[in-house]
C-alpha positions, -999 to +999 in steps of 0.1 A: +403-540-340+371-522-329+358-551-309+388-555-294+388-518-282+356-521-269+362-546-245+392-528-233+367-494-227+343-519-212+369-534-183+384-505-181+352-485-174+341-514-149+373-514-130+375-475-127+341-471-120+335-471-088+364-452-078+358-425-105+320-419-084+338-416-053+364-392-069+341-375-090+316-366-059+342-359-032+363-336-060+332-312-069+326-310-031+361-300-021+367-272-049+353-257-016+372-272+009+379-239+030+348-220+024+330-255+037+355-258+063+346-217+076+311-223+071+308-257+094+334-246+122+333-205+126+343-219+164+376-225+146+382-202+124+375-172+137+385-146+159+373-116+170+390-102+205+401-071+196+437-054+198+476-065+184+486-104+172+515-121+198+536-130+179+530-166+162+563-183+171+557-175+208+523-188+204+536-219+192+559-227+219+535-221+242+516-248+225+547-271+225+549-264+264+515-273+270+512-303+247+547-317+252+541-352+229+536-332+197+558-306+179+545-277+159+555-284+123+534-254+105+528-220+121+512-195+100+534-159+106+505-131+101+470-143+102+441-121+088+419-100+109+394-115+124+412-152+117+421-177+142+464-190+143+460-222+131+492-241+138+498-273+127+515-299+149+530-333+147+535-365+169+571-368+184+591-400+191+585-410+225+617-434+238+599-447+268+573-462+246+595-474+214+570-457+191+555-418+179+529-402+204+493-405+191+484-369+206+448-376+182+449-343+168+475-325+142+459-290+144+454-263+167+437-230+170+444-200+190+432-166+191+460-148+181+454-121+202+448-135+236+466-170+230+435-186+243+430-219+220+398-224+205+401-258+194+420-288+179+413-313+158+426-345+137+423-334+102+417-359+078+406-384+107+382-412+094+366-417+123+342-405+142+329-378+115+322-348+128+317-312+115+355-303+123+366-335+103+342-334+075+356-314+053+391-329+055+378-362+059+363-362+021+397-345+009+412-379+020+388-402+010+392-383-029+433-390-028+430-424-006+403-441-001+412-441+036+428-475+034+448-481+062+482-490+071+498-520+059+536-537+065+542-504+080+530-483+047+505-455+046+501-453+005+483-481-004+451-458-015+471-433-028+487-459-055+454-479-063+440-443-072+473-437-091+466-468-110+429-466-113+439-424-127+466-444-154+439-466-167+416-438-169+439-414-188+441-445-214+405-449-214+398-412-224+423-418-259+398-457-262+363-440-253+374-410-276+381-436-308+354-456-300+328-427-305+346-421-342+324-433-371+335-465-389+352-460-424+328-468-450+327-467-485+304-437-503+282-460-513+275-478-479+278-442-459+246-432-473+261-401-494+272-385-462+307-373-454+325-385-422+317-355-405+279-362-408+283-394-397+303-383-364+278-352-360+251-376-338+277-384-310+275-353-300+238-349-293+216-363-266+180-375-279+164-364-247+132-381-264+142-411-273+136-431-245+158-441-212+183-466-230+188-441-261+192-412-230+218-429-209+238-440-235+238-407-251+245-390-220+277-411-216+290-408-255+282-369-262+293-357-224+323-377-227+332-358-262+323-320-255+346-325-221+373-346-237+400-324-228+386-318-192+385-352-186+420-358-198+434-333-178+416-345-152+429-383-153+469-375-163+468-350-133+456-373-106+478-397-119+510-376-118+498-358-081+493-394-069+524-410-082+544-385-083+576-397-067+571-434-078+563-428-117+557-392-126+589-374-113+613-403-124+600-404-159+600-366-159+637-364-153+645-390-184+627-370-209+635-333-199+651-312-172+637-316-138+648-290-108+645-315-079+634-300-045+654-313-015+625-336-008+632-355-039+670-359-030+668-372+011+650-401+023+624-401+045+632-409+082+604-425+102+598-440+134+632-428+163+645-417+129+627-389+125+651-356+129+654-336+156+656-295+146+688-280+160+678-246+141+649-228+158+621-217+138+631-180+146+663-185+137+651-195+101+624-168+096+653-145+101+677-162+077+650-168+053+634-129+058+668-114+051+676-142+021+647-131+002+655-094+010+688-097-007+664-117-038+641-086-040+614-108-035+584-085-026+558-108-001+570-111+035+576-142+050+542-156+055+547-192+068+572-217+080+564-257+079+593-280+096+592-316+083+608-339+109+613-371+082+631-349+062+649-326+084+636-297+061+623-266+063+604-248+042+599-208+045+570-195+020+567-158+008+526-147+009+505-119+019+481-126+045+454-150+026+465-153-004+490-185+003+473-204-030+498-179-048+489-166-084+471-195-105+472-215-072+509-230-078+516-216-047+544-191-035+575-191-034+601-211-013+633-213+002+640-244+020+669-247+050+683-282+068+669-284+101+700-294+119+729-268+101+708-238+092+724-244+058+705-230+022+695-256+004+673-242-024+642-224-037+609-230-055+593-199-074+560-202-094+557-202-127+597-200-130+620-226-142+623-248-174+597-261-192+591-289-174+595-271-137+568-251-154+549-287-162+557-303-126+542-270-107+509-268-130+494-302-120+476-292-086+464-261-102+455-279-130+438-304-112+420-282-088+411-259-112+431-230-095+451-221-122+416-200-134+410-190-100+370-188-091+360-199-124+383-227-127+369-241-093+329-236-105+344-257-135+357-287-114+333-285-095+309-292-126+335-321-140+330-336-105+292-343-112+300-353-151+328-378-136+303-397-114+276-392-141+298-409-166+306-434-142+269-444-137+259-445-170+287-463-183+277-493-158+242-491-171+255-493-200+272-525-195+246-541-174+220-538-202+240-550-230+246-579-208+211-588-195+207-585-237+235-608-248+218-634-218+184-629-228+197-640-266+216-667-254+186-684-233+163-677-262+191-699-284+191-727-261+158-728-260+150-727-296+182-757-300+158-779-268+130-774-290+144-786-319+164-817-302+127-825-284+110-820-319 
């Protein structure tokens, strides 16, 4: 049974490799994403012309006026002092062309004071790379790969890394057997318990030469962040599949609260819905909704999802949209075309498996410890694409070994025939 465990860690390993590196190095870079993102492109992100905000909706249509092929899907109500409005925007259905605008950027930044922009970009663009796409273009290539469209469908790298996660999160329960010692009897264990015999696969011999030292590096790093790991694996698994596998399975085992986005389909292409409700309109419904709620945080956002026909209001104080332990805030959500309520999200609030649904992005990101939680992920980034290195070296030297023994054998067997 224990060879036959091994060979599963060792395909499995080889498979997820690769992908793990990629994951592993992109995921303790983005723990950062927004300090990064300030640091590279203050152009964007800041503002310092003194005096009182317009009022973001009016900034936005302006924007809409002035770019007439895109719509503005996100518009952030009360940016902080000295911050740029960063609106985010969307491609519209063009009739005359039989297809969505490609306007080449989805974000755009105005001083909030003066309404003059100060930029726009495509985030998440693969190409070319540049200090305004950097950032977002490694947060894409950790939950995608950037593989392209296929048959009309944009997930492709989001399932293989929901598949390549699912064979992980079995590999941590394999690797974590495999490093148990084998049952022996007292008199073939030496006198020592099974707790002494388990004790050395938790230690690196940092002496012992470089085979010794990688393969100790991969066994007793793999152990002292088991749990890590794990977390790590079932939470990019449920994040990437969440709508195909996680949220199905989820509602067979245990009360689920679906969001409106998990009861309408998605509308593409001349599909896509057209708002009859104006963004105003909402941010007064929703203002005066969560009034009656005594809900405390003012309305800090509004994001208007054409393939849906849904918007979404969110509740946060200027900066703080993460929300506490970085489930985010909360939510009402309104149909674009009647105005009509159609439900809320708060954090942290719910049955138990609301509770289990909202905590895997702040699991994942480590935002559900806040600074520290990020330095942590950060850390498990460089262990991920550690483990993933040493787990191939692993592998490659075990089988140079097993070939270097089998050309030894047929050598000895010509030497005999010859003899």
């Amino acid at each position: 049974m224990r060879a036959f465990w091994t060979l599963v860690h060792r395909y499995a390993g080889l498979i997820t490799a690769a992908f793990l590196f990629v994951s592993g190095v992109t995921g303790a870079v983005i723990s950062w994403d927004h300090e990064l993102d300030d640091l590279l492109n203050p152009h964007l992100m800041e503002a310092h012309t003194p005096g009182t905000a317009q009022p973001a909706l009016a900034l936005a249509r302006k924007v809409e006026a002035q770019y007439p092929e895109v719509r503005v899907s996100y518009v952030p109500l009360h940016p902080e002092p000295g911050r740029s409005l960063a609106l985010g925007v969307s491609p519209r259905w063009d009739p005359a062309a039989n297809a969505m605008t490609k306007p080449g950027f989805n974000q755009v930044f105005l001083d909030p004071v003066t309404g003059a922009e100060l930029g726009k970009r495509e985030w998440g663009a693969v190409w070319p790379i540049s200090r305004e796409t950097f950032v977002s273009f490694l947060y894409r290539l950790h939950y995608t790969l950037h593989i392209p469209e296929m048959w009309g469908i944009d997930r492709w790298g989001i399932w293989l890394l929901g598949v390549i996660a699912m064979i992980w999160t079995v590999d941590c329960f394999v690797g974590f057997y495999l490093t148990l010692p084998v049952r022996r009897k007292a008199a073939t264990a030496g006198g020592k318990s099974w707790g002494e015999r388990w004790k050395p696969a938790w230690k690196v011999r940092w002496k012992g030469g470089s085979s010794k030292l990688n393969f100790d590096l991969h066994r007793a790093f793999s152990l002292w962040t088991w749990a890590l790991l794990l977390i790590l694996a079932f939470t990019a698994f449920s994040l990437n599949l969440y709508s195909e596998i996680f949220y199905p399975v989820m509602k067979t085992v245990s009360e689920v609260t679906p969001t409106p986005f998990d009861t309408r389909p998605m509308k593409l292409g001349a599909d896509v819905i057209e708002p009859r409700v104006a963004f105003d309109k909402v941010v007064d419904t929703a203002g005066a909704e969560a009034a009656a709620r005594q809900w405390e945080a003012p309305v800090g956002g509004v994001f208007y999802s054409q393939e849906y026909g849904i918007y979404m209001v969110s509740f946060f104080e200027p900066g703080n949209d993460h929300g506490t332990g970085g489930v985010g805030p909360p939510i009402l959500y309104y149909d674009g075309v009647n105005g009509q309520l159609l439900g809320e999200r708060q954090p942290w609030k719910g049955s138990a498996a609301d509770i289990f649904v909202q905590a895997q992005f702040p699991l994942h990101s480590g935002r559900i410890l806040g600074i520290p939680g990020r330095i942590l992920i950060s850390v498990m980034g460089v262990v991920v694409a550690m483990l993933s290195v040493t787990g191939v070296i692993i592998w490659w030297r075990k089988r140079r070994s097993r070939k270097a023994v089998a050309t030894q054998r047929v050598s000895e067997e010509m030497k005999e025939v010859l003899t």
